[in-house]
C-alpha positions as a printed Julia matrix, in Angstrom:
264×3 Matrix{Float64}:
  88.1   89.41   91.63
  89.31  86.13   91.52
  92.49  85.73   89.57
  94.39  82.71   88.36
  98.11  82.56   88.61
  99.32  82.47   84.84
 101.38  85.2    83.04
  99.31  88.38   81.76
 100.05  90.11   78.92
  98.83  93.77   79.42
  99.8   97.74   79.29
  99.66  98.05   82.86
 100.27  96.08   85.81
  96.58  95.29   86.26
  96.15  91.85   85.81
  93.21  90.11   84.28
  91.59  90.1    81.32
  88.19  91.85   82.33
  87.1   88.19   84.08
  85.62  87.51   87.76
  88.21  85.36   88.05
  92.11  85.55   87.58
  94.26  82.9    87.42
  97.87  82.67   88.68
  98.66  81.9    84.35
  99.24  83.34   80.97
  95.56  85.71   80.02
  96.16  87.02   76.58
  94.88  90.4    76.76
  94.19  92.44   73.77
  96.88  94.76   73.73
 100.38  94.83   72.1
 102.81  95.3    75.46
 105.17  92.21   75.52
 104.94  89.66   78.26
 104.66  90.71   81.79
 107.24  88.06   83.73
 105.88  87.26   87.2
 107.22  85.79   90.29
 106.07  84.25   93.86
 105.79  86.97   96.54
 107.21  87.23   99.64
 109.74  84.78   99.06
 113.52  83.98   98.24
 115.93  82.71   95.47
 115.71  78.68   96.19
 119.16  77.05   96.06
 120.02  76.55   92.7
 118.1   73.23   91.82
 117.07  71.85   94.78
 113.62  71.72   93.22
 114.54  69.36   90.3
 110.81  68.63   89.69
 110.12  72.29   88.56
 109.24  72.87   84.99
 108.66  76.03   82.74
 106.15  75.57   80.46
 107.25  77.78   77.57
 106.02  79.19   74.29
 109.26  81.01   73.42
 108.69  82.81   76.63
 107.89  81.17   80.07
 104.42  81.22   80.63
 102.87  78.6    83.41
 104.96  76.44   85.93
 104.58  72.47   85.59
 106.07  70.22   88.07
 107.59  66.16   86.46
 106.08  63.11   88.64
 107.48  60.56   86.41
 110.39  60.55   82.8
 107.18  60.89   81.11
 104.67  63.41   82.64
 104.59  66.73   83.59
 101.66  67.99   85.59
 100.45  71.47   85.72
  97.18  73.46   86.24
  94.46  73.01   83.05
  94.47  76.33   83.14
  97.44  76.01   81.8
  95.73  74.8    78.48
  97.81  76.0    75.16
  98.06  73.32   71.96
 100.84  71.12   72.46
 102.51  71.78   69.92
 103.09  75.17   69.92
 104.99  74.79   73.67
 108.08  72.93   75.2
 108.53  72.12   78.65
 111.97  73.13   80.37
 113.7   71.0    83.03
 116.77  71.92   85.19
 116.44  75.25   84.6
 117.23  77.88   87.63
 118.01  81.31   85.64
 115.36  81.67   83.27
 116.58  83.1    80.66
 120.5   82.06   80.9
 121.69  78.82   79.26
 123.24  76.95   82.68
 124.02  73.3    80.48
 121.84  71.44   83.05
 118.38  72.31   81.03
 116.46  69.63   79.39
 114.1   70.53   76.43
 111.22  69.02   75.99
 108.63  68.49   73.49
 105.0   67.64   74.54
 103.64  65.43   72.75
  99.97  64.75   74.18
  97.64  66.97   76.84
  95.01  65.42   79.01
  93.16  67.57   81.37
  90.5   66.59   84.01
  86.72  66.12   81.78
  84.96  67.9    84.91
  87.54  70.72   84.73
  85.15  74.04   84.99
  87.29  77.06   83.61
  84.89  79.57   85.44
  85.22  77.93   88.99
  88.43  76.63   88.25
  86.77  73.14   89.66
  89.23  70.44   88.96
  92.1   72.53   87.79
  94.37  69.94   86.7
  96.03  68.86   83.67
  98.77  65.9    82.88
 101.6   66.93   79.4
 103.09  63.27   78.45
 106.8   64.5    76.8
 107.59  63.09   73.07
 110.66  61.38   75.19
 111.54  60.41   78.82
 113.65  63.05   80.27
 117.43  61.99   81.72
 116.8   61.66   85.38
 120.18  63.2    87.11
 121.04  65.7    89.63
 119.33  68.51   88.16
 115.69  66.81   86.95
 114.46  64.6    89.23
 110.16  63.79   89.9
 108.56  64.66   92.26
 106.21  62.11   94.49
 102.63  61.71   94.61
 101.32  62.03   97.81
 100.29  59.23  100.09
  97.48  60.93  101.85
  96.02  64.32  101.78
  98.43  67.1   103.94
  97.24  68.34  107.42
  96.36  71.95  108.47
  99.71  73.25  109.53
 101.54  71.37  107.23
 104.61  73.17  105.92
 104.92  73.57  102.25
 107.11  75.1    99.55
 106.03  76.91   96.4
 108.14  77.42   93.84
 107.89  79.17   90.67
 109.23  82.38   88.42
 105.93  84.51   89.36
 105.26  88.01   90.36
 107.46  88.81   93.36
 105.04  92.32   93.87
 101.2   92.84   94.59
 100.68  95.8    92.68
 103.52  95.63   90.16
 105.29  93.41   88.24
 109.41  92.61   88.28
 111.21  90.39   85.87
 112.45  87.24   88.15
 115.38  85.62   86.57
 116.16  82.95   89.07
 113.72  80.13   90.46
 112.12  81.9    93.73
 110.95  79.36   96.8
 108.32  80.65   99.77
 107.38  78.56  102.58
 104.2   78.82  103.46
 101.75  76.0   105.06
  98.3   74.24  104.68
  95.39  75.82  105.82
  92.2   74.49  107.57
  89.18  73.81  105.58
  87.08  76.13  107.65
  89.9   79.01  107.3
  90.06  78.32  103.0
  86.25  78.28  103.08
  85.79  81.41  105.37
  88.04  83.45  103.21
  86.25  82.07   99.49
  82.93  81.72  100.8
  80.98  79.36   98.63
  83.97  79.11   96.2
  86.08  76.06   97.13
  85.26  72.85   95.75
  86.68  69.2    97.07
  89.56  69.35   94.61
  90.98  72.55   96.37
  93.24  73.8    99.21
  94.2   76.61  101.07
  98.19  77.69  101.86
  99.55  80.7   102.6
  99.3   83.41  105.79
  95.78  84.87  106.54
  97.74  88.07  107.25
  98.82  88.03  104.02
 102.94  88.78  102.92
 103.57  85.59  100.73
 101.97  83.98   98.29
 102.19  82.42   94.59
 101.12  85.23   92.06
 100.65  85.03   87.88
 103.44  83.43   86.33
 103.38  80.7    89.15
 100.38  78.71   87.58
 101.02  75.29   87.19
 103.63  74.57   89.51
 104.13  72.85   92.28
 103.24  73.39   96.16
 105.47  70.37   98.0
 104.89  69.36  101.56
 107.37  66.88  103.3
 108.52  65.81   99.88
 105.05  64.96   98.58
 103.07  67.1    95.52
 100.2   68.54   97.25
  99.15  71.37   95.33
  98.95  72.61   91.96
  98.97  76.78   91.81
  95.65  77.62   90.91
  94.28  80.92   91.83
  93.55  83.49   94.45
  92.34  86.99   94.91
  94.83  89.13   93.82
  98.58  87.92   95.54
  99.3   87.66   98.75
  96.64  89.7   100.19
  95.67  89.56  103.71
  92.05  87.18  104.38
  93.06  85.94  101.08
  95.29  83.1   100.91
  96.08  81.01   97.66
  94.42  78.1    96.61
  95.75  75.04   94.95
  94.31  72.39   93.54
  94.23  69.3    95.96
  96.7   66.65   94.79
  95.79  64.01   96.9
  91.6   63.92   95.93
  92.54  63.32   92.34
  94.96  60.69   92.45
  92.42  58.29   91.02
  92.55  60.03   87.92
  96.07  60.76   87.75
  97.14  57.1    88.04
  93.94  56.58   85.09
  95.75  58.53   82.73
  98.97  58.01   83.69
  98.46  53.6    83.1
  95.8   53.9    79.75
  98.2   56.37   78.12
């Protein structure tokens, strides 16, 4: 089944909400367990805010990644989709659930995701948060740039994000976790989602499987030679072998990005 990559809420570590498709995000399943906290897989604890981009999207709980490419705007997956007023965005955090004094809270003040987003392909998976305030640029929250050109195949990238660290079970991540994984080649995404990836997606991660992005990780950000090339989108299952993540392609919807980003 294909699964996106935001936080599940369920009684067992089955994740999915009885859809086709999974996404690496928040499902709200009918059930009364409390929130299942997910990590990346295969991966390590990144050094304490060297990612000053990353952002947890948060609903008194963290519940999709986001990733800040200006003072203003956040952007995540629109999968990612909650009102905006019922969420804050977090900057500068590393432990998730520790006050560190380098966090920035955020309210969101407006959401704008892509008008040919398709929540059953998960076709333009991409979404823009504009903050009620500019953040304080520093040390600790920094953006992230907009790429220049699409990545290569081979193209080393990093994925970070507080998501499932497991395949088949889920473990409570407390620090921002980092795994290096790089692009794949269109025939390679295509061969393992036959008939399933659009022109707004792309492949990264090992064929053989062993790391990946899993729920939780939604949203955030896959970052190759310093660009944003990826937004976690979805996958079948985590880190399974012939099935490697897929992100949404950065770099084929900058047109729209910079639309939203000048008109609003």
């Amino acid at each position: 089944a294909r699964k996106t990559r935001r936080k599940s809420i369920a009684v067992s570590p089955k994740r999915g909400c009885g859809s086709d498709i999974v996404t690496r995000s928040e499902c709200f399943c009918l059930s009364a367990a409390a929130p299942l906290d997910d990590k990346i897989v295969g991966g390590y604890e990144c050094k304490a805010h060297s990612q000053p981009w990353q952002a947890s999207l948060n609903i008194g709980y963290h519940f999709c990644g986001g990733s800040l490419i200006n003072d203003r705007w956040i952007i995540s997956a629109a999968h990612c989709w909650i009102n905006p007023f019922a969420q804050i965005a977090i900057l500068g955090e590393h432990h998730i659930w520790q006050y560190e004094g380098t966090e920035q809270y955020m309210s969101v003040d407006a959401i704008y995701w892509h008008q040919s987003y398709d929540y059953q392909t998960l076709d333009h998976d991409i979404m823009l948060l504009k903050l009620a305030h500019p953040v304080t640029v520093n040390e600790f929250v920094q953006p992230i740039a907009l790429p220049k050109a699409c990545p290569a195949a081979g193209d080393m990238c990093v994925v970070s994000g507080w998501g499932n660290i497991y395949t088949d079970q889920v473990f409570n991540p407390f620090n921002l976790q980092c795994v290096d994984i790089p692009i794949l080649s269109q025939q390679d995404c295509d061969n393992s989602y036959p008939g399933q990836i659009t022109s707004t997606m792309v492949c990264a991660g090992y064929l053989e499987g062993g790391k990946d992005s899993c729920q939780g990780d939604s949203g955030g950000p896959l970052v190759c030679n310093g660009e944003l090339q990826g937004i976690v989108s979805w996958g079948y299952g985590c880190a399974q072998p012939g099935y490697p993540g897929v992100y949404t392609k950065v770099c084929a919807l900058l047109p729209w990005i910079k639309e939203i980003l000048s008109n609003y």
